[in-house]
C-alpha positions as CSV (number, residue, x, y, z in Angstrom):
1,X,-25.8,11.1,-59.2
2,X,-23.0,11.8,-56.2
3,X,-22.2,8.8,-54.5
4,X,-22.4,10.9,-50.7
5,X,-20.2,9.3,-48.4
6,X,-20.4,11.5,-45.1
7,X,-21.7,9.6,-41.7
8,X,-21.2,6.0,-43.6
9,X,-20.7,3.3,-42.0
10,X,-16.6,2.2,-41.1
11,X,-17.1,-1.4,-41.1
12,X,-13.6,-3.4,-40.6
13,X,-12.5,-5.0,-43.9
14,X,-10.8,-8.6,-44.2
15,X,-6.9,-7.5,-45.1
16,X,-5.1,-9.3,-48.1
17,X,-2.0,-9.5,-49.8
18,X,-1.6,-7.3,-53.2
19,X,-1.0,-10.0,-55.5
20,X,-2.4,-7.2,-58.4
21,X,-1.4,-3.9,-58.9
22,X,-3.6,-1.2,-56.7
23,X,-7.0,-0.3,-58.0
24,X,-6.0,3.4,-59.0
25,X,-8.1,6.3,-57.3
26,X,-8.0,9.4,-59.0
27,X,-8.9,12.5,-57.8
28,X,-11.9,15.1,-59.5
29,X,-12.0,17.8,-57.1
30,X,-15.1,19.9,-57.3
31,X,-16.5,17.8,-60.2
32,X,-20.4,17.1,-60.9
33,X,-21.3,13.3,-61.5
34,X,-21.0,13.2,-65.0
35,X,-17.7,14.6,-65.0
36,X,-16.6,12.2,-62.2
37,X,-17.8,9.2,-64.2
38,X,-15.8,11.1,-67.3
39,X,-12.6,10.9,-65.4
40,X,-13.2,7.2,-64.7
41,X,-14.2,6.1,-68.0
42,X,-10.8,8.5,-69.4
43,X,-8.4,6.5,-67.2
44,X,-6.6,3.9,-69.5
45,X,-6.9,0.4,-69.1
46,X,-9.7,-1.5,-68.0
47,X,-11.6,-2.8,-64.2
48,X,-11.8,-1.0,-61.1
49,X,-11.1,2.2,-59.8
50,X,-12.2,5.3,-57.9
51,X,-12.9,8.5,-58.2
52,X,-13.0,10.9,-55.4
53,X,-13.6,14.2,-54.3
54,X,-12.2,15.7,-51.0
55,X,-13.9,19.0,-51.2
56,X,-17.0,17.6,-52.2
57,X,-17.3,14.5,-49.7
58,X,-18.0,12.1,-52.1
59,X,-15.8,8.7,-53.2
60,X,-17.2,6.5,-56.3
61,X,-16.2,3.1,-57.5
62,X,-16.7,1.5,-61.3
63,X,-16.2,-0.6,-63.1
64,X,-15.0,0.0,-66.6
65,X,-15.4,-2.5,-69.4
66,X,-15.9,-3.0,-72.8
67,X,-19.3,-3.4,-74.2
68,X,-20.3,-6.4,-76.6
69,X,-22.7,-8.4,-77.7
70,X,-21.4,-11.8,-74.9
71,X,-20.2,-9.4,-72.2
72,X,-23.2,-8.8,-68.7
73,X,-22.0,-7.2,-65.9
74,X,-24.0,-8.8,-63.1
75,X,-22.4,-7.1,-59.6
76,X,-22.9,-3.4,-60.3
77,X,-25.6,-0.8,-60.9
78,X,-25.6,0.7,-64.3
79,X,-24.4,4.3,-64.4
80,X,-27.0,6.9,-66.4
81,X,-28.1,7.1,-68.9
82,X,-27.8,3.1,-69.3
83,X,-31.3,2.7,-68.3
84,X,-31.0,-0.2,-66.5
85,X,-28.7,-3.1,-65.6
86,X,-27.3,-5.6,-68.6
87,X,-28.8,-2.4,-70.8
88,X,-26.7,-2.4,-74.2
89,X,-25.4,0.9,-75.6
90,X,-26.3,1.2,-79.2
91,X,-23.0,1.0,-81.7
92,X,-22.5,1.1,-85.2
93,X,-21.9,-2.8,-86.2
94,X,-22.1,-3.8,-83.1
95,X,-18.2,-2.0,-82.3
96,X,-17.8,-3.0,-78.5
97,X,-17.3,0.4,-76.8
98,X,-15.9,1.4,-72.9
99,X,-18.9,1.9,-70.8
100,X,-18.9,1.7,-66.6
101,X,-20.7,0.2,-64.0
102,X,-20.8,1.8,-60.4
103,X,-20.0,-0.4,-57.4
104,X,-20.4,0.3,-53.8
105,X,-17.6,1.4,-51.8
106,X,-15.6,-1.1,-50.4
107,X,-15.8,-0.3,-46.1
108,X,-11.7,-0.3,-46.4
109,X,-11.8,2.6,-48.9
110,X,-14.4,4.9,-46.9
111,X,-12.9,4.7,-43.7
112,X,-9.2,5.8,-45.8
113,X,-11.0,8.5,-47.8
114,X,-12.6,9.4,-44.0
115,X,-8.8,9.7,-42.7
116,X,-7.8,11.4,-45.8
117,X,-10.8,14.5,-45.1
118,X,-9.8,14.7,-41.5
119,X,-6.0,14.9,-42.4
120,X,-6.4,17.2,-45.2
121,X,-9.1,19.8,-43.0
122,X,-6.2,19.7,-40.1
123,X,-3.7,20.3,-42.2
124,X,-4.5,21.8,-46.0
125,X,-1.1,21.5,-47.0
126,X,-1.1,17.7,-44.9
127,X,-0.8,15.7,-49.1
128,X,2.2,18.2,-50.8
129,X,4.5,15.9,-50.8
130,X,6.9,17.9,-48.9
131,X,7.3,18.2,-45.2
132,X,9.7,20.3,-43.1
133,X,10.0,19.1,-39.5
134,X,11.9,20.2,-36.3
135,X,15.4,18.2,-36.4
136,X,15.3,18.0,-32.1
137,X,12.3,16.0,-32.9
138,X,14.3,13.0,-33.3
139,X,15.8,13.2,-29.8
140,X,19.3,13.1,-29.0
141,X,22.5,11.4,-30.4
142,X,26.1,11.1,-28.8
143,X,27.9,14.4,-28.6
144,X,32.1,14.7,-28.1
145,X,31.5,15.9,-24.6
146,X,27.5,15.1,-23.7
147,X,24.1,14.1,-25.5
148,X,23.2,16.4,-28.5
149,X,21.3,17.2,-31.2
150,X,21.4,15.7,-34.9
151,X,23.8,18.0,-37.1
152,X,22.9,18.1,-40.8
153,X,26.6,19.2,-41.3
154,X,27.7,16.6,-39.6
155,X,25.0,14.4,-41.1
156,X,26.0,15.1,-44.3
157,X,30.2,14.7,-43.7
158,X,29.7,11.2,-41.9
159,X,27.4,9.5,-44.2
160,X,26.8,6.8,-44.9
161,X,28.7,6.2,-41.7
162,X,29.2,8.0,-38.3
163,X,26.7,10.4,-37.2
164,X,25.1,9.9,-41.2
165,X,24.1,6.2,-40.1
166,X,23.1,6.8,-36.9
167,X,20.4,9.7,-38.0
168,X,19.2,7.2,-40.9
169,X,18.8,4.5,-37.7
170,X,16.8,7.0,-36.0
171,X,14.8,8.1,-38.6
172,X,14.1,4.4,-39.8
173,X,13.2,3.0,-36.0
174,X,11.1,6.3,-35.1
175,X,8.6,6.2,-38.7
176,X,8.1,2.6,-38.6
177,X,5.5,2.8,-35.6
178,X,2.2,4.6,-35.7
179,X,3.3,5.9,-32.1
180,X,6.4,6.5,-32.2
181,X,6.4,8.5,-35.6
182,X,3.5,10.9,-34.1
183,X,6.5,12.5,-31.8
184,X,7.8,13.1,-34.9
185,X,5.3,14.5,-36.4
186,X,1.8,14.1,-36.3
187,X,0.8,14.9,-40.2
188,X,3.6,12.3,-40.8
189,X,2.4,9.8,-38.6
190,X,-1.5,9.7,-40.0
191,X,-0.2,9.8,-43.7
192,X,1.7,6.8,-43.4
193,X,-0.4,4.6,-40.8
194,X,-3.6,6.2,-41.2
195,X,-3.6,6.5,-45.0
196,X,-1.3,4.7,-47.3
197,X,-0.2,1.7,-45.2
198,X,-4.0,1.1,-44.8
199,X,-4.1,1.8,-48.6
200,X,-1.7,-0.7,-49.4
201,X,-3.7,-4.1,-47.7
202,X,-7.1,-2.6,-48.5
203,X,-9.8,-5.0,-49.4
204,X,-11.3,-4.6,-52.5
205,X,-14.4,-6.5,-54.4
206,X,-14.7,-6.9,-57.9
207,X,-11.1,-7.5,-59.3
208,X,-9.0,-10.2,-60.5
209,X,-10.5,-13.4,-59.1
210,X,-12.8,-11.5,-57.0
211,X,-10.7,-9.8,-55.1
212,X,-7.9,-6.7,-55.5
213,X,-5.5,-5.9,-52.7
214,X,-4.3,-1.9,-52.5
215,X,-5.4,1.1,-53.7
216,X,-3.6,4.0,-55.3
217,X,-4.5,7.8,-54.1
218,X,-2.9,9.5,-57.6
219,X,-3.0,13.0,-56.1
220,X,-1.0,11.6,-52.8
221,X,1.2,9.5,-54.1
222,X,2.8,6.9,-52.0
223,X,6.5,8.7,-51.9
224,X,7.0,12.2,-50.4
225,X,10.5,13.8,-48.8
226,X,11.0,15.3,-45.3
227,X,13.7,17.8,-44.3
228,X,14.8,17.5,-40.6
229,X,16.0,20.6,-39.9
230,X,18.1,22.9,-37.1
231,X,17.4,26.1,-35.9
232,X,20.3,27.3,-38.2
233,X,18.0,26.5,-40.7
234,X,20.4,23.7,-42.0
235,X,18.4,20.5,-43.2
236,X,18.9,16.8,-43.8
237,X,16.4,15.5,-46.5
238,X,15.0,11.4,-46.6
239,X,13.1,10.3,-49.2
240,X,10.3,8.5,-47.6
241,X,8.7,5.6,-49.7
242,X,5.6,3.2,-48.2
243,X,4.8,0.3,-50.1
244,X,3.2,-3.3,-50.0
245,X,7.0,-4.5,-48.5
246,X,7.1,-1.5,-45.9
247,X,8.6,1.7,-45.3
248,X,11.4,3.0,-47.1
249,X,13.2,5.8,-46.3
250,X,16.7,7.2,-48.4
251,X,18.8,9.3,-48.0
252,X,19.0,12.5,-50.0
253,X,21.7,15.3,-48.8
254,X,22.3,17.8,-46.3
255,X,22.5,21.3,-47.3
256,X,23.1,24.9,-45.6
257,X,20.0,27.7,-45.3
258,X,21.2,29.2,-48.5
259,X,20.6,25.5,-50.0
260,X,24.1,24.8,-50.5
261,X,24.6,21.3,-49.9
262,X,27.0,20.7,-47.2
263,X,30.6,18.1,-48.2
264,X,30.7,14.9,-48.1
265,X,33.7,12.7,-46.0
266,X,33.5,10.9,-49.1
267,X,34.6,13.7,-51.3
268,X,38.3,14.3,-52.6
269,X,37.8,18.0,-53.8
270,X,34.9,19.9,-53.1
271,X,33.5,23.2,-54.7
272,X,30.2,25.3,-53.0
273,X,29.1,28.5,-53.9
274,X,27.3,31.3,-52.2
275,X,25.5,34.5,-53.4
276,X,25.8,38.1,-51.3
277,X,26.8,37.9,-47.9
278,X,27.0,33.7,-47.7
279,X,30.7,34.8,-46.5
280,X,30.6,33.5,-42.9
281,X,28.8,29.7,-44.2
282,X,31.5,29.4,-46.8
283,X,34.3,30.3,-43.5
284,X,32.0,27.6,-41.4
285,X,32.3,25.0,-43.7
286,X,36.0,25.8,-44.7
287,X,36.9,25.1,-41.0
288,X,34.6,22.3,-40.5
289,X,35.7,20.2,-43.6
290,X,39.7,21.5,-42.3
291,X,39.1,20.5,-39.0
292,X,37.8,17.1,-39.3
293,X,40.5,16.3,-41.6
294,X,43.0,18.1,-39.7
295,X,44.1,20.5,-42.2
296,X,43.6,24.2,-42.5
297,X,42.0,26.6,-45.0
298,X,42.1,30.5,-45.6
299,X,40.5,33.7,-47.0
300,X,41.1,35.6,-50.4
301,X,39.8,38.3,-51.4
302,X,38.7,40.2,-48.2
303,X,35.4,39.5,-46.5
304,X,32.7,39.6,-44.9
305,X,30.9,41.7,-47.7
306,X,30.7,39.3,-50.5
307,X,28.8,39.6,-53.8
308,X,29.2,36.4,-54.7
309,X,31.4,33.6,-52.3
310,X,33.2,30.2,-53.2
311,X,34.3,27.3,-51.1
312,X,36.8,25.4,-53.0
313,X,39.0,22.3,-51.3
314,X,41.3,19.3,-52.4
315,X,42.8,16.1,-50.5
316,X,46.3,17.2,-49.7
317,X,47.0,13.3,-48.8
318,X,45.2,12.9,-45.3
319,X,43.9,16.3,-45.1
320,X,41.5,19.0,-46.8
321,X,42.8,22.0,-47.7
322,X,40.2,24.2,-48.4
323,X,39.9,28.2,-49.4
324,X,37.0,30.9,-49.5
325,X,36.8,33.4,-52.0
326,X,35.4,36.0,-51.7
327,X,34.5,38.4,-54.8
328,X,33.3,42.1,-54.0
């Protein structure tokens, strides 16, 4: 029997500390009850956990245990076909064998899993891990003449310093608030404060001395990576990480539309390749990485028409001296 959640109640649970690892929830999209209850009896180890079903509207909690002759389960409601509760499953010799109980849900958990169907009807692609998001959404940083946008090529040369610090800064301050993230962006903003920092202090009956702390969404996950990107369509990627200690977020690189990852201030010689016509990047970067060392850096092989380009440049003392290839 489905375990029906829609219209339930979203009573306010009393937040705790995870002091245990989080009660896994596993996902079983589609499934009927038996094969829910499969799923939950197939995950390893032992105690609570869920099993839930976004398409189907329905969240489950058991508890798994092994059955012997001394062990009674005295807070649950036997799952069929145990036909009722402290019911015995028959085994040869009297082998103890994994059987479950199912629980109710825990308030906590329904109103997540309510947040999670909202989320994932506004947005089907809201849980892929992945999100892409307007780079201007970050508002403005200090520009050589006036306020401007963040630049992943700049971005990328600077860090961990300069303009690579301050976007980290930005991107740190602006994801740590509910509000603030939402003019970010508002999937991001309701998976981290509507769904796995809620996840991470939820209140959960029935584990380790009564009471479990956290639970874990396997088909979310509790890390995903955002690119911030220009209209150039040149992006900055952060690895974005939310756990019982807070929100992480690392930095990952900066690369180019054609995915060539843009130098590093960091770097003493530097080789980037292009395919056809990646000619005029491999000329932008060349004079960017030359003209923030103040060095120089020139063309072989013709251009524009490339069939295959390469940026190559080495530390010449103080400066980068950088040259574009270009094979036709």
């Amino acid at each position: 029997m489905k375990n029906l959640i829609a219209g339930a109640a979203l009573v306010a649970g009393i937040m705790t500390s995870a002091a245990n690892a989080a009660v896994p929830a596993i996902p079983c999209n589609n499934c009927s009850g038996a094969q829910e209850e499969q799923i939950a009896l197939s995950t390893p180890g032992l105690g609570i956990r869920f099993v839930y079903d976004l398409q189907g509207n329905s969240i489950r909690k058991f508890k798994v245990y092994l059955d012997n002759p001394t062990n009674v389960v005295l807070d649950a409601v036997p799952v069929e076909p145990q036909p009722k509760q402290d019911a015995r499953v028959s085994t040869i010799s009297g082998t103890a064998v994994r059987t479950l109980w199912e629980m109710s849900v825990d308030p906590d958990v329904v109103a997540i899993f309510n947040e999670m169907k909202s989320l994932s009807a506004a947005y089907p692609n809201a849980f892929s891990k992945q999100f892409r998001i307007d780079i201007t959404n970050l508002g403005l940083t200090y520009g050589d003449v006036a306020p401007r946008y963040f630049d992943p090529q700049r971005i990328g040369w600077d860090f961990p310093s300069g303009e690579g610090f301050r976007f980290m800064e930005r991107v740190n301050d602006m994801i740590s608030g509910a509000n603030s993230a939402s003019t970010v962006d508002g999937r991001l903003a309701r998976l981290i404060h509507g769904i796995l920092k809620p996840a991470t202090a939820a209140y959960i009956e029935g584990g380790t001395g009564g009471v479990t702390g956290g639970v874990q969404f396997s088909g979310i996950g509790s890390e995903f990576t955002v690119d911030f990107c220009s209209d150039d369509g040149s992006c900055t990627r952060v690895k974005i990480s939310v756990t019982t200690n807070g929100i992480k977020s690392e930095y990952v690189g900066s690369r180019d539309k054609w995915d060539v990852q843009y130098p590093s201030g960091t770097e003493t010689n530097i080789r980037r390749y292009w395919g056809r016509n990646g000619f005029e990047y491999a000329r932008d970067m060349a004079s960017f990485v030359a003209n923030r060392t103040g060095g120089d850096y020139r063309i072989e092989g013709g251009g524009p028409i490339c069939t295959r380009v390469m940026l190559a440049c080495s530390d010449a003392g103080a400066q980068m001296l950088c040259t574009v290839y270009c094979q036709q």
